[in-house]
DSSP file (Angstrom, degrees, kcal/mol; ACC not computed):
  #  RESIDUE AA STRUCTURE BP1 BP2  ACC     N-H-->O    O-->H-N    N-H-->O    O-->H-N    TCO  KAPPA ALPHA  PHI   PSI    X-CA   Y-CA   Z-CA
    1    1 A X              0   0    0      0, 0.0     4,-0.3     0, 0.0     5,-0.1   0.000 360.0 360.0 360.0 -42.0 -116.4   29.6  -57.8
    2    2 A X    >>  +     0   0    0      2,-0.2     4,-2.2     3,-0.2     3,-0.8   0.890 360.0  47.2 -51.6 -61.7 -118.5   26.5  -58.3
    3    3 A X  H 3> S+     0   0    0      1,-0.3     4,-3.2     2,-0.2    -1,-0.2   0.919 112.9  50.4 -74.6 -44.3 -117.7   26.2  -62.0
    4    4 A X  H 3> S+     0   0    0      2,-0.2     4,-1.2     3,-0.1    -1,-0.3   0.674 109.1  52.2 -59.8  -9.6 -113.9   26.7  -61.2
    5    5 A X  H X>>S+     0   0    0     -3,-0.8     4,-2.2    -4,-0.3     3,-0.9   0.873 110.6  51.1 -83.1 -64.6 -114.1   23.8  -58.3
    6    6 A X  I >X>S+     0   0    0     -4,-2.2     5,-1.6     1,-0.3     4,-1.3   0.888 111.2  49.0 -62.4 -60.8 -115.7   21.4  -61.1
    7    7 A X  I 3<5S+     0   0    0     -4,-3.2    -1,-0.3     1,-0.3    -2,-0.2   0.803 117.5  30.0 -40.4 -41.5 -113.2   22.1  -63.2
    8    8 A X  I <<5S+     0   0    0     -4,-1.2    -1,-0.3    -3,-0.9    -2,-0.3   0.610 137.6  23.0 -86.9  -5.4 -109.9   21.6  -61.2
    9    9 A X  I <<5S+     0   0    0     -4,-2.2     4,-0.4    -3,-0.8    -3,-0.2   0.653 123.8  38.5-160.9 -21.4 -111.1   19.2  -59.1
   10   10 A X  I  X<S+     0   0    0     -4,-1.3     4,-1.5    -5,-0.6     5,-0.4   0.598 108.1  52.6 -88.6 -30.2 -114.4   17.1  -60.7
   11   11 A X  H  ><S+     0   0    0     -5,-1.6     4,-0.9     1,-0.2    -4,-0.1   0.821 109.3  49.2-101.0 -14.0 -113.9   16.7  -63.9
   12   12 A X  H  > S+     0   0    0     -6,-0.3     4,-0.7     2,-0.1    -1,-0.2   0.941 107.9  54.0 -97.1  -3.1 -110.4   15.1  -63.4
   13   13 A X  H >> S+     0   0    0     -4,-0.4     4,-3.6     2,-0.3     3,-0.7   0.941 117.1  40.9 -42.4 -57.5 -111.6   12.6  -60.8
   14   14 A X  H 3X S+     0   0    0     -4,-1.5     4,-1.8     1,-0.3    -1,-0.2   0.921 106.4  55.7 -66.9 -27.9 -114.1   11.6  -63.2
   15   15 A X  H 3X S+     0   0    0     -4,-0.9     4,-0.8    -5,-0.4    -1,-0.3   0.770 112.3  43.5 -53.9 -47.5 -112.1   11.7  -65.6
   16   16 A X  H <X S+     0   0    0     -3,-0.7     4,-1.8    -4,-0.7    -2,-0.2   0.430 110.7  60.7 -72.3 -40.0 -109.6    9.0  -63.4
   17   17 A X  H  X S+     0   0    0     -4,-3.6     4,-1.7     3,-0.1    -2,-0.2   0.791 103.6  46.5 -75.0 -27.9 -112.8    7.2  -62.6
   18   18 A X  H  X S+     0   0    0     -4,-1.8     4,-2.0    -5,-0.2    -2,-0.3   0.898 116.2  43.5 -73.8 -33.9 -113.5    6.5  -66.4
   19   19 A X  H >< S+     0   0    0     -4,-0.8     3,-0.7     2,-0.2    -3,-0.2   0.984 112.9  48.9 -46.5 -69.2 -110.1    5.4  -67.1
   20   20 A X  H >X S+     0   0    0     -4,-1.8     3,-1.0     1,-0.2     4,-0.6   0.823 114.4  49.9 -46.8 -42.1 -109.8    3.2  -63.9
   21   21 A X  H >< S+     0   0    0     -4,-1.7     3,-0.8     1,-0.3    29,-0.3   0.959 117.1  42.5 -62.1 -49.1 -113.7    1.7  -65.1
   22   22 A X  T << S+     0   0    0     -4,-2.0    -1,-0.3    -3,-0.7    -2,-0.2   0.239 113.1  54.1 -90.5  22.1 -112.2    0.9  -68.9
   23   23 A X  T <4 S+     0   0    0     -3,-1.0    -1,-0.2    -5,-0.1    -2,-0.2   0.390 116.5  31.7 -67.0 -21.3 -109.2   -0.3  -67.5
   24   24 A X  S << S+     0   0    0     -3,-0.8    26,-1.0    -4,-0.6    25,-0.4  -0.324  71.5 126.2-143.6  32.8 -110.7   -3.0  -65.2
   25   25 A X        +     0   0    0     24,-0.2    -3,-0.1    23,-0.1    -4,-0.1   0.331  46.8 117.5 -87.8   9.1 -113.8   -3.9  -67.3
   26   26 A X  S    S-     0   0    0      1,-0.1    23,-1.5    22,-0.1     2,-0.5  -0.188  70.7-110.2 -74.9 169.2 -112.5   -7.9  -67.0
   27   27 A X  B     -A   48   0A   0     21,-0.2     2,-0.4    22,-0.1    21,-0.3  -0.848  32.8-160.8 -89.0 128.6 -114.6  -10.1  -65.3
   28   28 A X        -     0   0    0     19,-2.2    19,-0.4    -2,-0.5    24,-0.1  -0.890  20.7-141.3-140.0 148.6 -114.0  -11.5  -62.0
   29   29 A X        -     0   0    0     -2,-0.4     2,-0.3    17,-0.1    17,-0.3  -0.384  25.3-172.8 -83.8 153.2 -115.2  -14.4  -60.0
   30   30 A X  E     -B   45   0B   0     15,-2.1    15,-1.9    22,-0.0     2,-0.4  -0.968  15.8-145.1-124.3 126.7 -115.5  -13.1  -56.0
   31   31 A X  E     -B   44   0B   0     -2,-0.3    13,-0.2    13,-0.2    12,-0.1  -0.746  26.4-170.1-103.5 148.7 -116.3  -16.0  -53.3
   32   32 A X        +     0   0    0     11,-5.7     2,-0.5    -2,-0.4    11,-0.2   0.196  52.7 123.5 -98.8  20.9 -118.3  -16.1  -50.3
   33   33 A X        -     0   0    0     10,-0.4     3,-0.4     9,-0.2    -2,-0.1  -0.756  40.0-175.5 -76.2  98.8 -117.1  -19.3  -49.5
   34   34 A X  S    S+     0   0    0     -2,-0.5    -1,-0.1     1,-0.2    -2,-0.0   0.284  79.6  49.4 -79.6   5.8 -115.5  -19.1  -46.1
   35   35 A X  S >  S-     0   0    0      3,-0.0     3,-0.6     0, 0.0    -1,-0.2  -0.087  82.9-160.6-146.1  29.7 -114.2  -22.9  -46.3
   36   36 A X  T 3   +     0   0    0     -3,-0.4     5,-0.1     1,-0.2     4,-0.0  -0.143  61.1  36.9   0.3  84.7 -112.5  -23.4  -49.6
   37   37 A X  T 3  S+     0   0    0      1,-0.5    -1,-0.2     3,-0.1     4,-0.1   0.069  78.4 121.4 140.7  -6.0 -111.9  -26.6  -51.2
   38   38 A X  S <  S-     0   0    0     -3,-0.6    -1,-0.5     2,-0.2    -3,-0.0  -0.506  74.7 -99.2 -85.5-179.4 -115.1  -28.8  -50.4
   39   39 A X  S    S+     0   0    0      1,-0.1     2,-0.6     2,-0.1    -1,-0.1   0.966 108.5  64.4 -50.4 -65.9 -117.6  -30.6  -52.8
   40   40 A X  S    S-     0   0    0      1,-0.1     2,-0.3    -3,-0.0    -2,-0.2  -0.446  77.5-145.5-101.2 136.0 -119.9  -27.8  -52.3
   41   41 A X        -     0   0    0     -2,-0.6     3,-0.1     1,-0.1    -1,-0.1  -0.478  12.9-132.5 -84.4 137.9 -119.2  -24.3  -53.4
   42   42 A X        -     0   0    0     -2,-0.3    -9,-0.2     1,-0.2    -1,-0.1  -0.158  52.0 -53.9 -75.3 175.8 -120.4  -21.2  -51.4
   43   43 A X        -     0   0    0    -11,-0.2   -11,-5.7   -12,-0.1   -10,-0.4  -0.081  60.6-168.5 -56.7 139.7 -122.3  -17.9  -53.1
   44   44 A X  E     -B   31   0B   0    -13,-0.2     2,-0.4   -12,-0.1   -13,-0.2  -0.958  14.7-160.7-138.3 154.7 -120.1  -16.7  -55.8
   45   45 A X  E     -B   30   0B   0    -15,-1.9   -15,-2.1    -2,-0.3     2,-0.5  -0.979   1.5-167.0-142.0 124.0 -120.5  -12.9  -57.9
   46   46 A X        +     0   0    0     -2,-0.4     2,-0.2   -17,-0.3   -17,-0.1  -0.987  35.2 144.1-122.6 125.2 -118.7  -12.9  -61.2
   47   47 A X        -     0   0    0     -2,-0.5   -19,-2.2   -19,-0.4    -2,-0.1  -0.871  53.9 -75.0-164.9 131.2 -118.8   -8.8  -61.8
   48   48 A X  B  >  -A   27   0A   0    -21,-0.3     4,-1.8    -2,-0.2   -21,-0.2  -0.194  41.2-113.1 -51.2 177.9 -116.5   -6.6  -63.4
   49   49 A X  H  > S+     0   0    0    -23,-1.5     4,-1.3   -25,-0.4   -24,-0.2   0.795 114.3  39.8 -80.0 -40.3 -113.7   -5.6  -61.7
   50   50 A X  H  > S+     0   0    0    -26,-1.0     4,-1.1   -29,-0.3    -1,-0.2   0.612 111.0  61.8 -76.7 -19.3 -114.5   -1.9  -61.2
   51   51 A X  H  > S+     0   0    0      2,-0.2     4,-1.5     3,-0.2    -2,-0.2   0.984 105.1  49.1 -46.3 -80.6 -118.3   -2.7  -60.4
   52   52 A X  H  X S+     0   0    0     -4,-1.8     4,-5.9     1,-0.3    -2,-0.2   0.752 117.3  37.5 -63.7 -51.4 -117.1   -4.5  -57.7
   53   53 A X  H  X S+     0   0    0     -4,-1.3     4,-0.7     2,-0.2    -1,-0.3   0.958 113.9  51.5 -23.5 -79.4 -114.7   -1.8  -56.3
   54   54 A X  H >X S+     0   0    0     -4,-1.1     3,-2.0     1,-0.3     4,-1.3   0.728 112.6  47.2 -93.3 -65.1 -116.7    0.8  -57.0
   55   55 A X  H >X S+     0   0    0     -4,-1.5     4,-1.7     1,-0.2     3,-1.6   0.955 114.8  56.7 -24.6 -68.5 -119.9   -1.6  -54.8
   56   56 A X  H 3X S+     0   0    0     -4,-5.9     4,-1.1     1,-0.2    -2,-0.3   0.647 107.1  42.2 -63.5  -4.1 -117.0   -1.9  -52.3
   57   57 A X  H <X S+     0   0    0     -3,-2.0     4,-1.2    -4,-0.7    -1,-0.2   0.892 108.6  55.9 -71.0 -30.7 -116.4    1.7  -51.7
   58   58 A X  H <X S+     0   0    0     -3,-1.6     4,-0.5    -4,-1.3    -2,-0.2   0.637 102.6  55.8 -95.1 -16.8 -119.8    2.7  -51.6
   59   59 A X  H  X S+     0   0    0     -4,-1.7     4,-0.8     2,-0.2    -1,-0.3   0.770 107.5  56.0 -63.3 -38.5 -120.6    0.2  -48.7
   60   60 A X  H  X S+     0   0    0     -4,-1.1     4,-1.8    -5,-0.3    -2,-0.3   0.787 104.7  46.9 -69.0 -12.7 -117.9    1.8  -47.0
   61   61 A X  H  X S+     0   0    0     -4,-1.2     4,-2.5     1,-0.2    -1,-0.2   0.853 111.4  48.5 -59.8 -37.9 -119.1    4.9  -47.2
   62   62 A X  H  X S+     0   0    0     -4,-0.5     4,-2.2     1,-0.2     5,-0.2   0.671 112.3  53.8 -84.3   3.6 -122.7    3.9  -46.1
   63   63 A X  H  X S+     0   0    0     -4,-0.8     4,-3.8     2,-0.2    -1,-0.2   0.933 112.9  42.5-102.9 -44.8 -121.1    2.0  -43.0
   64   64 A X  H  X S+     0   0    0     -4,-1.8     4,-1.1     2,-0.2     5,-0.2   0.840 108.1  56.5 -56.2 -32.8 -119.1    5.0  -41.9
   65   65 A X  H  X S+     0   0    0     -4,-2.5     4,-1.3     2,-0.2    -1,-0.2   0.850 111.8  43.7 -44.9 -46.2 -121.9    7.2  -42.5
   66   66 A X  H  X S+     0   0    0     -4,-2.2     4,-2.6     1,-0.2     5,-0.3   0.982 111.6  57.3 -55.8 -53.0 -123.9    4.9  -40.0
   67   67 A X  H  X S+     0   0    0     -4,-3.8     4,-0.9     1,-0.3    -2,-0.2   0.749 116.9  35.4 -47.0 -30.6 -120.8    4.7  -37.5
   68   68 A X  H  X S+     0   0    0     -4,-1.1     4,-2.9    -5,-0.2    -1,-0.3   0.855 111.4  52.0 -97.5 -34.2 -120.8    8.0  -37.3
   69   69 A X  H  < S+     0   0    0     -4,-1.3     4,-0.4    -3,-0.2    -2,-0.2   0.951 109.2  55.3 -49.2 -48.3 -124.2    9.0  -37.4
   70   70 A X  H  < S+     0   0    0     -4,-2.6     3,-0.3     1,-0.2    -2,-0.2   0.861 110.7  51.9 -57.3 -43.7 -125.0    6.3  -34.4
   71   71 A X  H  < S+     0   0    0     -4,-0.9     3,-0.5    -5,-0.3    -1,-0.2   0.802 105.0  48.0 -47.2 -58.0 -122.2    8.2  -32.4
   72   72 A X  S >X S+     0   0    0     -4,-2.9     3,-2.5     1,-0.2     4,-0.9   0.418  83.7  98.7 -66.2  -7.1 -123.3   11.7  -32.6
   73   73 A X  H 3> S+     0   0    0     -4,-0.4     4,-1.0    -3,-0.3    -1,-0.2   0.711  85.0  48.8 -76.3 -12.0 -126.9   10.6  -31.6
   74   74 A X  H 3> S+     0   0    0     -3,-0.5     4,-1.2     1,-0.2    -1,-0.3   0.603 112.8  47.8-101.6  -5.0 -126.2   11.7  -27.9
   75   75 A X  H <4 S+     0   0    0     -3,-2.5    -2,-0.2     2,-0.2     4,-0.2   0.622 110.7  48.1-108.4  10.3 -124.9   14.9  -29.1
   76   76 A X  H  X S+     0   0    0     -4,-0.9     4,-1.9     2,-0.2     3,-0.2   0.748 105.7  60.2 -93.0 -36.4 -127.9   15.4  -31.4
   77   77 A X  H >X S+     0   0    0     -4,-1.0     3,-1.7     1,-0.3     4,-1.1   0.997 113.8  43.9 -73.5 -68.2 -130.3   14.5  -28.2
   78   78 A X  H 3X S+     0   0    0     -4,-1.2     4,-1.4     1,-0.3    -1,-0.3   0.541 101.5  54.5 -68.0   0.1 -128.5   17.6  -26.6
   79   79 A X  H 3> S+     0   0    0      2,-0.2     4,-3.5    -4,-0.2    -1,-0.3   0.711 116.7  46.7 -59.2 -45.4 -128.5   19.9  -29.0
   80   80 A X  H <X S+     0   0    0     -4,-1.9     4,-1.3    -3,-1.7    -2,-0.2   0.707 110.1  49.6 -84.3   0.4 -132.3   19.0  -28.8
   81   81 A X  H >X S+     0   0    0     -4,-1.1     3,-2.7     2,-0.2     4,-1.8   0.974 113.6  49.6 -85.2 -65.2 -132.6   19.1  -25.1
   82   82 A X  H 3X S+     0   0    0     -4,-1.4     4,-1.2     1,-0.3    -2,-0.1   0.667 112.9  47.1 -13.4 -65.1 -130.8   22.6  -25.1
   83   83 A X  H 3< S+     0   0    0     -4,-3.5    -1,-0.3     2,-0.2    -2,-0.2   0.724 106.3  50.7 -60.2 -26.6 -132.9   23.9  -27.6
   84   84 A X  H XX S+     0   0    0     -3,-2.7     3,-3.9    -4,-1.3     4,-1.6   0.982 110.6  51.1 -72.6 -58.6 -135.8   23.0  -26.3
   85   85 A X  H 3X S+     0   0    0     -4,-1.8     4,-0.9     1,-0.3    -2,-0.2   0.737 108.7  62.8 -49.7 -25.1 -134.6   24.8  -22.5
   86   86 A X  H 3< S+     0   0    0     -4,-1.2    -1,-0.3    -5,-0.3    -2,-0.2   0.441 104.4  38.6 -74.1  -4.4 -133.8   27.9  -24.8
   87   87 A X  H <> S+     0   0    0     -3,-3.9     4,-3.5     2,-0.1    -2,-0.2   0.582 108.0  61.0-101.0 -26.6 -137.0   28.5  -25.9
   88   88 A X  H  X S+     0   0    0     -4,-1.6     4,-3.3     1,-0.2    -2,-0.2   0.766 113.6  41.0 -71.2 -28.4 -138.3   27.6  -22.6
   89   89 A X  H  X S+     0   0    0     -4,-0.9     4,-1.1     2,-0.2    -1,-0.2   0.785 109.4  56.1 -65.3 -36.8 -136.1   30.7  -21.5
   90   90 A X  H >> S+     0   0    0      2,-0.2     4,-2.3     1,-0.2     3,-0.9   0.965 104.1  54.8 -71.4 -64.6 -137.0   32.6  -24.2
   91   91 A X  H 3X S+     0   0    0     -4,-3.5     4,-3.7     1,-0.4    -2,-0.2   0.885 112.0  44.7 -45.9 -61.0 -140.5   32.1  -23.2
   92   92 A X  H 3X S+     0   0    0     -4,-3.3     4,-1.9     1,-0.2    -1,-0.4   0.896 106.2  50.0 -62.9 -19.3 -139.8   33.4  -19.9
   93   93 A X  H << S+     0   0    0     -4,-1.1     4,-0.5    -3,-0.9     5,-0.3   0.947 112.1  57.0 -78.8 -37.7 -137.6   36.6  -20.2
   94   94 A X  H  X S+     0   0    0     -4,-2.3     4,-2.0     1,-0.2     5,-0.3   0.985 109.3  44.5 -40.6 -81.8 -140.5   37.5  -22.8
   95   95 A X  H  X S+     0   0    0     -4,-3.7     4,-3.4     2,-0.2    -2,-0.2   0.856 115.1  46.4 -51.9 -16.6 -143.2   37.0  -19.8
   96   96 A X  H >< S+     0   0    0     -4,-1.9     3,-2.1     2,-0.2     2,-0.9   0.734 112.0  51.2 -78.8 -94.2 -140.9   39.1  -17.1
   97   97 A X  H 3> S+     0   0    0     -4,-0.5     4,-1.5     1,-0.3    -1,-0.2   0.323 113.8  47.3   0.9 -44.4 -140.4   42.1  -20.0
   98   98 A X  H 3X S+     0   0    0     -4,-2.0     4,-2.5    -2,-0.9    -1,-0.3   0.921 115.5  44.0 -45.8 -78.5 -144.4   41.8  -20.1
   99   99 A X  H <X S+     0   0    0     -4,-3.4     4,-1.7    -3,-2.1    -2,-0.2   0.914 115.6  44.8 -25.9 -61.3 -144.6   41.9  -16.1
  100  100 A X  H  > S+     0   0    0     -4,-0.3     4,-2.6     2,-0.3     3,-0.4   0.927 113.2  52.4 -75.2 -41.1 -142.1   44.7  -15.9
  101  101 A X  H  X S+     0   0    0     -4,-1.5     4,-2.8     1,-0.3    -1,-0.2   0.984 117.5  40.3 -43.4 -63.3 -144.2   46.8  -19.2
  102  102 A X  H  X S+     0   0    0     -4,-2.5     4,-0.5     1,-0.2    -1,-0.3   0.647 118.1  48.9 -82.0  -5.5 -147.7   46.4  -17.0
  103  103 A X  H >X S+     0   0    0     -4,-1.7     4,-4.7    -3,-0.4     3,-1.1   0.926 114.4  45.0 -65.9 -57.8 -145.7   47.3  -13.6
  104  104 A X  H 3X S+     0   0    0     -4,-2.6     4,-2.7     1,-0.3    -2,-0.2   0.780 117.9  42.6 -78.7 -47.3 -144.2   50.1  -15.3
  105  105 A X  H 3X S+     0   0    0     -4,-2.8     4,-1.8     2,-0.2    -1,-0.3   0.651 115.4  48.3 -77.7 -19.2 -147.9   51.3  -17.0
  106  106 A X  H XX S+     0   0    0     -3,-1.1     4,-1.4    -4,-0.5     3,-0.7   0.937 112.4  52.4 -95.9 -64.5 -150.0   50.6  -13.7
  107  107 A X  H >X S+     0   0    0     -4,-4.7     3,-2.2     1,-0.3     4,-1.3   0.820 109.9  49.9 -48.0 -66.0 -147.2   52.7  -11.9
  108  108 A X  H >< S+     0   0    0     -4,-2.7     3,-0.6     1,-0.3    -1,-0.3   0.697 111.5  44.1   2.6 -74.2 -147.7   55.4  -14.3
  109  109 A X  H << S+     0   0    0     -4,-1.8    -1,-0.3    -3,-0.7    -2,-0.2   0.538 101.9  65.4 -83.7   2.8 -151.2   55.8  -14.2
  110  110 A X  H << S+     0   0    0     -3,-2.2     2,-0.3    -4,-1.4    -1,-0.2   0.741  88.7  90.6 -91.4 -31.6 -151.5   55.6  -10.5
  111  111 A X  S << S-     0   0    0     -4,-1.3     5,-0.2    -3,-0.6    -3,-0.0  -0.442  90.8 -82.2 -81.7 160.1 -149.6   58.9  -10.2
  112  112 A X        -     0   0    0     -2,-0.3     4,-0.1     1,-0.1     0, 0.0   0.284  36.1-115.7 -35.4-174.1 -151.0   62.2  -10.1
  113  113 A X  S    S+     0   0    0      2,-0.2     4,-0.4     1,-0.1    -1,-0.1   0.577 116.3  54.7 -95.9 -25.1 -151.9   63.9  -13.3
  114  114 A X  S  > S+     0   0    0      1,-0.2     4,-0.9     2,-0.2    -1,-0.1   0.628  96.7  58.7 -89.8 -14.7 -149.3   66.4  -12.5
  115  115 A X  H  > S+     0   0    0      2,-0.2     4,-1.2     1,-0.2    -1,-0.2   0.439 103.9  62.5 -84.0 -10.6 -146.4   64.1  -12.0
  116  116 A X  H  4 S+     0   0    0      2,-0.2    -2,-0.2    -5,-0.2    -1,-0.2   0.773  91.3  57.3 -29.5 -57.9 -147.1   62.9  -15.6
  117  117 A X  H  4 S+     0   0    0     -4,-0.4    -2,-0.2     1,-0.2    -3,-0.1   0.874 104.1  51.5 -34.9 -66.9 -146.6   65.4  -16.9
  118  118 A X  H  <        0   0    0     -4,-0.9    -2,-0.2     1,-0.2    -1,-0.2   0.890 360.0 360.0 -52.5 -39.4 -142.9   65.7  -15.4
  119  119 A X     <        0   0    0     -4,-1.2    -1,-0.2     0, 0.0    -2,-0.2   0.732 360.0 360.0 -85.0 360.0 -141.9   62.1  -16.5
């Protein structure tokens, strides 16, 4: 299944990503220059042209990743609160099951020898 995913569906993406890379290998200047046209020039990155995509996807990736990650953080904090109260449950229904075992055995031995027998 794996090897049939990487065929239809990885190797022509990459395949589409090498093209797009020797297609766009030019150089180009990008400025950080919010303020265009004075004496002094702002931070400049002269890059190809698919480097610099390729940068700008991958910052969007990591920025959605945070956004989302940061978002979920109250539903992670309950998931852990939950779990934690489910062990805490656990823990009891274990000690009643425990209780009810040594009720069960004390009642047992407390009857006759002959009523033993019967149960």
């Amino acid at each position: 299944m794996r090897t049939l995913f990487r065929l239809l569906v990885v190797l022509p993406v990459a395949i589409l990503i090498v093209l797009f890379a020797v297609a766009n290998r030019h150089l180009v200047m990008v400025s950080f220059d919010p303020f265009p046209g004075n004496d002094i020039q702002g931070p400049q990155l002269t890059a190809p042209l698919f480097l610099l995509l390729f940068l700008a996807g991958a910052l969007g990736v990591l920025a959605g990743g945070m956004t989302v990650w940061f978002r979920q953080g109250r539903f992670r904090k309950q998931a852990r609160e939950l779990k934690s109260e489910a062990a805490e449950a656990r823990g009891q229904a274990n000690d009643l099951r425990d209780k009810v075992d040594r009720m069960e055995r004390a009642s047992l031995a407390a009857l006759p020898p002959s009523g033993r027998n019967a149960a």
